[in-house]
LOROTI-143374 format. One line per field, with one value per residue (C-alpha): residue number from 1; residue in three letters; chain; x, y, z. Coordinates in Angstrom, 2 decimals, always signed. Example, Ala and Ser with C-alpha at 12.3 -4.5 7.8 and 13.67 -1.06 7.14 Angstrom:
BEGIN
k	1/2 $
r	ALA/SER $
c	A/A $
east	+12.30/+13.67 $
north	-4.50/-1.06 $
up	+7.80/+7.14 $
***
This chain:
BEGIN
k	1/2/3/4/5/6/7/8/9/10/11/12/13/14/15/16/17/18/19/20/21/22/23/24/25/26/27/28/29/30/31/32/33/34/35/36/37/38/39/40/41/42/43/44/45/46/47/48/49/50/51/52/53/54/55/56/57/58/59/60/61/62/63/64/65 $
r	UNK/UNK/UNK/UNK/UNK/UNK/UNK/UNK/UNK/UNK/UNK/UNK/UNK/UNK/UNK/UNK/UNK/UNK/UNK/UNK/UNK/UNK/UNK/UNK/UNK/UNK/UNK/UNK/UNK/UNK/UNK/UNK/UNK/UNK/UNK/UNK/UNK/UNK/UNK/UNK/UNK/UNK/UNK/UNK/UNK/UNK/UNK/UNK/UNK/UNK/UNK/UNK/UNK/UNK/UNK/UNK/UNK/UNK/UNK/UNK/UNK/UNK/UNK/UNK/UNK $
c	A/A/A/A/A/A/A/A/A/A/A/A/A/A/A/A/A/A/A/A/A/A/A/A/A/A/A/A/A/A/A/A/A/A/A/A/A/A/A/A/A/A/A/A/A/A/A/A/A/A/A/A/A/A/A/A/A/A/A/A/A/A/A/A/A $
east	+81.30/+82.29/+81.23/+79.58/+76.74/+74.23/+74.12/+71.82/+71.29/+69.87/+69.64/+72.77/+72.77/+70.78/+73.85/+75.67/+75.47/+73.54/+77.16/+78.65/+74.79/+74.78/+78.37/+77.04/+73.75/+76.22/+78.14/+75.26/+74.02/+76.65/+76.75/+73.64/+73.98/+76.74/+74.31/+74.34/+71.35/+70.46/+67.65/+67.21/+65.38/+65.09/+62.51/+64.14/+62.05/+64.63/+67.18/+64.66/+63.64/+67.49/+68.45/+65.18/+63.98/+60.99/+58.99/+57.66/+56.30/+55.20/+51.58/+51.52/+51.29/+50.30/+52.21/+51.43/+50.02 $
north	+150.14/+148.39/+149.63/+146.63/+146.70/+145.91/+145.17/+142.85/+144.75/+142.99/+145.58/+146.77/+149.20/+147.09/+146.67/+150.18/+152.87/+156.08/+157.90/+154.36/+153.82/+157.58/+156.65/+153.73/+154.77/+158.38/+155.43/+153.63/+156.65/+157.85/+154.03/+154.75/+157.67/+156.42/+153.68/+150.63/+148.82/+147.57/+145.10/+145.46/+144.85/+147.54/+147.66/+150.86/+153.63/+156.31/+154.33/+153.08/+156.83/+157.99/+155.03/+153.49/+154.56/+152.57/+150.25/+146.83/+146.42/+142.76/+142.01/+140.95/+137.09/+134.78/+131.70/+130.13/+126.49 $
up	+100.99/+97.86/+94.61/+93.47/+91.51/+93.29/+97.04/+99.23/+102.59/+105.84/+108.90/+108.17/+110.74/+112.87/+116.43/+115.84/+117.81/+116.44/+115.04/+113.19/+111.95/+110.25/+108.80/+107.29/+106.02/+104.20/+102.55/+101.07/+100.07/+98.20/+96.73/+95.70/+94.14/+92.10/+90.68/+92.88/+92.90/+96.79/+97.85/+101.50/+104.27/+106.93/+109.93/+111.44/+109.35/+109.46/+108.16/+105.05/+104.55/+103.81/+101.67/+99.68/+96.52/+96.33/+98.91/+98.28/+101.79/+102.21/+104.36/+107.55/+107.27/+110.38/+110.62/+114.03/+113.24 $
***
């Protein structure tokens, strides 16, 4: 992961297999621990619980005409 300083994250473990998703998610981590700021959006909970800091969860909306 690049040390950038801040990252915008969309599922990104979201079509990898269980091992690549836990290498992934240890690299953001340790992004994050060295300061990057991330935005992302994550619908898989235990991937949210190991990386997020804070939640801004967003309410359900309904957007059938």
């Amino acid at each position: 992961v690049a040390a950038h300083p801040l990252l915008l994250l969309d599922e990104p473990t979201a079509s990898l297999d269980a091992e690549n998703a836990g290498r992934v998610l240890a690299l953001l981590a340790e992004r994050r621990d060295a300061g990057t700021a991330m935005v992302g959006i994550f619908h898989d909970p235990e991937a949210r619980r190991r990386i997020a800091t804070r939640l801004f969860p967003l309410p359900e909306r309904n957007l059938a005409a």
